[in-house]
ZAMARGU-4260 file (C-alpha; in steps of 0.2 Angstrom, whole numbers, plus 5000, padded with zeros to 4 digits):
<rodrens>
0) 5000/5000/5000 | 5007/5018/4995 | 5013/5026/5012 | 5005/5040/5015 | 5009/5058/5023
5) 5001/5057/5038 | 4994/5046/5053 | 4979/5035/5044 | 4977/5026/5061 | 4973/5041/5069
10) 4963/5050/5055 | 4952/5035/5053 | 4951/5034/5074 | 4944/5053/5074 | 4934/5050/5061
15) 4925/5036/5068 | 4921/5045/5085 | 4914/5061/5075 | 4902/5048/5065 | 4908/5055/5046
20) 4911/5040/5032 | 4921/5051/5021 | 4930/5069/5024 | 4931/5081/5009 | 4945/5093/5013
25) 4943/5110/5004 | 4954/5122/5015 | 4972/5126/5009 | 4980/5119/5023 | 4971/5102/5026
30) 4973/5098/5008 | 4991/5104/5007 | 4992/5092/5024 | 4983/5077/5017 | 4993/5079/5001
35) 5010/5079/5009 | 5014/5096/5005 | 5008/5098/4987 | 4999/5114/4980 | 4996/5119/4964
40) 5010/5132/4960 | 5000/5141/4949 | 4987/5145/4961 | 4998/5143/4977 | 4994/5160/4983
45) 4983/5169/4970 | 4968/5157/4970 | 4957/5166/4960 | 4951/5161/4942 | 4943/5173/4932
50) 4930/5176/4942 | 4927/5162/4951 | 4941/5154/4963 | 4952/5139/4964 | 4944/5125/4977
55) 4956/5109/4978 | 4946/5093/4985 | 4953/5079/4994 | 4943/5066/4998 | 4947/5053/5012
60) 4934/5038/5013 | 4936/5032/5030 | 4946/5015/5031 | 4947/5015/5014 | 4961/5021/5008
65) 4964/5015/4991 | 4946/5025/4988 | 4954/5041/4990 | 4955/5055/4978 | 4959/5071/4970
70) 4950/5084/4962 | 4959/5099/4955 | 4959/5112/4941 | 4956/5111/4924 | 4976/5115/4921
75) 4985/5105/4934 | 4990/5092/4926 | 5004/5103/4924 | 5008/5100/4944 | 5002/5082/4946
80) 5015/5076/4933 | 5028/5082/4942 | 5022/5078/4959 | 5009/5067/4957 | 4996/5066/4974
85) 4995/5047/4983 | 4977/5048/4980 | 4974/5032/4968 | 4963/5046/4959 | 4966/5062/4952
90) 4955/5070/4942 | 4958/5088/4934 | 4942/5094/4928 | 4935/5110/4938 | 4936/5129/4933
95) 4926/5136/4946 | 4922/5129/4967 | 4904/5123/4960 | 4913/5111/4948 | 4924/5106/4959
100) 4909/5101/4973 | 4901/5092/4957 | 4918/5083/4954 | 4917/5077/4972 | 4899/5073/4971
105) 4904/5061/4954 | 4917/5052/4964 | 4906/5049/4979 | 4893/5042/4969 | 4904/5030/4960
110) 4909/5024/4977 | 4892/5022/4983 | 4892/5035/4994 | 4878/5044/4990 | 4870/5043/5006
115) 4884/5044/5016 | 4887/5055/5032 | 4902/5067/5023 | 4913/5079/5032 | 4916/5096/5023
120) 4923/5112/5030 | 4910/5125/5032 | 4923/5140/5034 | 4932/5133/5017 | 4916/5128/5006
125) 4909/5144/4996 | 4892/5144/4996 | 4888/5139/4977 | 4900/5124/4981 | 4888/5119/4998
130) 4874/5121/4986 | 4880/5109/4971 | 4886/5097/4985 | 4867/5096/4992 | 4859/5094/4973
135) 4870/5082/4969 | 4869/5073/4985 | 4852/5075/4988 | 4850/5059/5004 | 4870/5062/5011
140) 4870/5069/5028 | 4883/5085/5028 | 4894/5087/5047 | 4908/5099/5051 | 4925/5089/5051
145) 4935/5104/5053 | 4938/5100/5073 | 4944/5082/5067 | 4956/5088/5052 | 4965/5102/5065
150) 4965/5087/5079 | 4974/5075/5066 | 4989/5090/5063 | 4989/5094/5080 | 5004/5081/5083
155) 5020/5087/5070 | 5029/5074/5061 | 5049/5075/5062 | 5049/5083/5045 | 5036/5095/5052
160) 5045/5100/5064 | 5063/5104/5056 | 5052/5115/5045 | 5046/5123/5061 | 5060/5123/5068
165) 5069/5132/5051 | 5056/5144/5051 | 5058/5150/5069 | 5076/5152/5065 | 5074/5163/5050
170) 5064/5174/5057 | 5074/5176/5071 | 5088/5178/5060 | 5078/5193/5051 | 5071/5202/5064
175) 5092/5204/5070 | 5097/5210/5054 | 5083/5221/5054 | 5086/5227/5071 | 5108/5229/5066
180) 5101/5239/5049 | 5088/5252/5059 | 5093/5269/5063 | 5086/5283/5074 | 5076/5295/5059
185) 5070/5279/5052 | 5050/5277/5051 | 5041/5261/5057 | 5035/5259/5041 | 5053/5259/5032
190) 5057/5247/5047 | 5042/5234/5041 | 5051/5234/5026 | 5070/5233/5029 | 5060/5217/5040
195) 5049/5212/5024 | 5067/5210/5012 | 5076/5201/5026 | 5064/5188/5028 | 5063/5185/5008
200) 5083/5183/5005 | 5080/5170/5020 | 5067/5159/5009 | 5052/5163/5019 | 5035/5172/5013
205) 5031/5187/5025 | 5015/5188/5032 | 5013/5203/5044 | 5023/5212/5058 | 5015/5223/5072
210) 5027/5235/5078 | 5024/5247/5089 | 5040/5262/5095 | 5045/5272/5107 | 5026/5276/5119
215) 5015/5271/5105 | 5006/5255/5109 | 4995/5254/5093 | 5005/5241/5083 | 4999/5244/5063
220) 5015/5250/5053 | 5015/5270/5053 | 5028/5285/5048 | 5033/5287/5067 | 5051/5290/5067
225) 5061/5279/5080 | 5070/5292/5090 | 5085/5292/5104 | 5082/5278/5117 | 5066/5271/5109
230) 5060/5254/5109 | 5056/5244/5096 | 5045/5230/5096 | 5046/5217/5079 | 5033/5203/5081
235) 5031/5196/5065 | 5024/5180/5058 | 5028/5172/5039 | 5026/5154/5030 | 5040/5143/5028
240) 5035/5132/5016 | 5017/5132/5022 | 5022/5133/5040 | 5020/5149/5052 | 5035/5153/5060
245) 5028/5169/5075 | 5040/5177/5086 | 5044/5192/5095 | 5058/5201/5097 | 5064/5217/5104
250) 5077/5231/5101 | 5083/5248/5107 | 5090/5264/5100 | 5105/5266/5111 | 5104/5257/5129
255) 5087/5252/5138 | 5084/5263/5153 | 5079/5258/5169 | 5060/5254/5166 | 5062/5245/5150
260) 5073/5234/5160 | 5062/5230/5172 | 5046/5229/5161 | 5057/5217/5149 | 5060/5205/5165
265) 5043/5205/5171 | 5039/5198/5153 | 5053/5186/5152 | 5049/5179/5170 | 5030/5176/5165
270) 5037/5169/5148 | 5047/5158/5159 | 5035/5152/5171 | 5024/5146/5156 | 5038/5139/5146
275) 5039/5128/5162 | 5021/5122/5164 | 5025/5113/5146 | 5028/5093/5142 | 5018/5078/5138
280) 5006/5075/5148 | 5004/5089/5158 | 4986/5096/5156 | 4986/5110/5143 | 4979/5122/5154
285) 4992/5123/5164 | 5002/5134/5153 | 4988/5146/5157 | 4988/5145/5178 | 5008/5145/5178
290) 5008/5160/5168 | 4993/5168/5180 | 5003/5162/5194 | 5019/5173/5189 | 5009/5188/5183
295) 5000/5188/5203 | 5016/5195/5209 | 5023/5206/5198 | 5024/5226/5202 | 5015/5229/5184
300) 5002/5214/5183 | 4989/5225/5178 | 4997/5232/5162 | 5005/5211/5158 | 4995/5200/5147
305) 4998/5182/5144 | 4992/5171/5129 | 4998/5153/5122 | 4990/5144/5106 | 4995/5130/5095
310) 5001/5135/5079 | 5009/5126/5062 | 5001/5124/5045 | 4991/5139/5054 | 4994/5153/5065
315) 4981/5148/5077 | 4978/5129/5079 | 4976/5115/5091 | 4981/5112/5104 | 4967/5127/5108
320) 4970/5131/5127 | 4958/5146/5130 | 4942/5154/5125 | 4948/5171/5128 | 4963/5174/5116
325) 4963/5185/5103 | 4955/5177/5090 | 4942/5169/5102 | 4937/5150/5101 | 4932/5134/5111
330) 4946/5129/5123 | 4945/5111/5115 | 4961/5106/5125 | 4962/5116/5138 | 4957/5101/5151
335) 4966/5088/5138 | 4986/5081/5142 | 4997/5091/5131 | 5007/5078/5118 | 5024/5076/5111
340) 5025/5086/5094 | 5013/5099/5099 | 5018/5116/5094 | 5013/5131/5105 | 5016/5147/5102
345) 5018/5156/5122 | 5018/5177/5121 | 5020/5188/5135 | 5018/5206/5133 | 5018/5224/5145
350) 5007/5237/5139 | 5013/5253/5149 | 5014/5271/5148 | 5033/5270/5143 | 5028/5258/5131
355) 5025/5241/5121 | 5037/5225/5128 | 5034/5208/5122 | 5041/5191/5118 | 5035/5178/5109
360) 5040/5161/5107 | 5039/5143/5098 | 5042/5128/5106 | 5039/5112/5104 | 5033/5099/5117
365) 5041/5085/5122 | 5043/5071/5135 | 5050/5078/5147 | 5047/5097/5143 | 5048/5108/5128
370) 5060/5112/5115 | 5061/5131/5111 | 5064/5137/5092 | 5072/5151/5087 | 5077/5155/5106
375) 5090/5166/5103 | 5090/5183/5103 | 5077/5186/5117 | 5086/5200/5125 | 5087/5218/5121
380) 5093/5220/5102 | 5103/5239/5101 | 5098/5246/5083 | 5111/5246/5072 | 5124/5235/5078
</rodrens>
């Protein structure tokens, strides 16, 4: 049998318990996951087609395998040739999300699923694609299999986690070069971008970065200038090769003073507390009381915020660990034992009147604790070398 990309065992296992006889992947990252990585270049991050969109489809019949297929764009041939999918079934026919739904629907029904209790992704499925799925599968039954997709990547592979752990680094890496190459007179805006270039000569795809200078607490990129003995918050997330890599870093124009210092320790300790409460089998929400915990005795509690979230193919994934992070959802795992290869993202940050202080880091949970990536350069970065 052809090996496939991720844990069958398990996917058939979560499956079963949320009652669904096939999964029909639509999102980027499930069927990038299922796929072992492939995307159609051509569409990889420009996905609209004329003026309708590109809509992969995986389809996963449970237990089954050697029933599995592929439904992808009326061109792709040009990518499955030269990296063909696993599934024993590739068919390259749609030009719009409806025609892919209907290309789904034909290989459902040829399987004798037609009545079958299918998984789709709600958040991923365009509404004329939900409505060609339900005329042409009239008596199926249609559930939400998102929370069973997310729980499947929640445990990295080996590969997954060198990519993580590359992506970390690179960031890192870029954010210090960024930070050796700012100057006072500088705008935030020119720093985004000195920040944007450093990342792509690294190989990754920059996403965002929220900075915030000097007094200002309002992160969005803006033609402040960083003056004399400003701070400089860089917290920035980008893809490496389909992964996220998020961290936060800090630099200084000149020496910090007294306050920053002490702002910056409260951060660290918190960050280090919470680091702590990490390893396999340990309840998830502990991350969340250890971090509590520390910020209960600091001088500036009040201005300290805490937050921890699972990331990977997705900035915010499982493990899911509170309902009150920003963005909010269902603290599926919160009361769950954290597992080896987990991926949690764990950020500290001060919001004071002398300024914005944060750190952010990636680690990586493991037997016995947690492996941190990217860990370097977590003090205070002076600009320009």
């Amino acid at each position: 049998m052809t090996l496939l990309p991720f844990d069958r065992e398990r996917l058939d296992a979560l499956l079963d318990t949320a009652g669904v006889d096939v999964a029909l992947a639509t999102s980027p990252h499930n069927t990038r996951y299922l796929l072992g990585g492939y995307r159609f270049f051509l569409y990889a991050t420009l996905d609209g087609i004329g003026m309708d969109r590109y809509m992969p489809v995986v389809g996963y019949v449970a237990g089954l395998p050697d029933q599995a297929f592929y439904v992808g764009a009326g061109n792709e041939d040009w990518g499955t040739e030269i990296d063909p999918p696993w599934t024993p079934t590739v068919a390259n026919v749609s030009w719009t999300a409806a025609s892919a739904a209907e290309a789904a629907a034909d290989q459902l029904r040829e399987r004798g699923l037609g009545r079958a209790r299918i998984g789709v992704e709600p958040p991923y499925l365009p509404s004329d694609a939900a409505q060609a799925l339900e005329r042409e599968l009239p008596h199926a039954t249609f559930v939400d299999v998102g929370q069973a997709l997310e729980d499947l990547r929640a445990v990295k592979s080996e590969l997954e986690l060198d990519l993580m752990r590359e992506g970390a680094t690179a960031v890192v890496d870029a954010m210090l070069a960024t930070f050796d190459g700012v100057s006072e007179g500088m705008t935030e805006i020119e720093v985004v971008e000195r920040l944007r270039n450093e990342q792509t000569v690294r190989g990754l795809r920059f996403g965002y970065c929220l900075i915030a200078s000097g007094s200002g607490l309002n992160r969005a990129p803006s033609d402040r200038v960083v003056g004399p003995g400003d701070a400089v918050s860089l917290d920035s997330g980008a893809d490496h090769l389909g992964y996220v890599a998020d961290l936060t870093r800090m630099g200084v124009a000149g020496q910090p003073d007294g306050r920053q210092r002490d702002l910056f320790d409260q951060v660290a300790h918190v960050q280090r507390a919470a680091r702590g409460a990490i390893a396999a089998g340990r309840r998830g929400g502990d991350v969340f009381d250890a971090a509590a915990a520390a910020i209960a005795d600091l001088p500036d509690r009040d201005q300290l915020s805490f937050l921890a979230h699972g990331t990977g193919l997705l900035s915010h994934e499982a493990p899911r660990l509170t309902e009150t992070g920003s963005p909010p959802y269902p603290a599926t795992h919160r009361e769950h034992p954290l597992s080896a290869g987990m991926v949690i993202s764990v950020e500290t940050h001060a919001s004071a009147r002398e300024g914005f202080v944060k750190l952010e880091d990636t680690v990586i949970v493991t037997a016995d604790g947690c492996e941190a990536c990217g860990d370097h350069g977590r003090g205070w970065n002076v600009l320009g070398g």
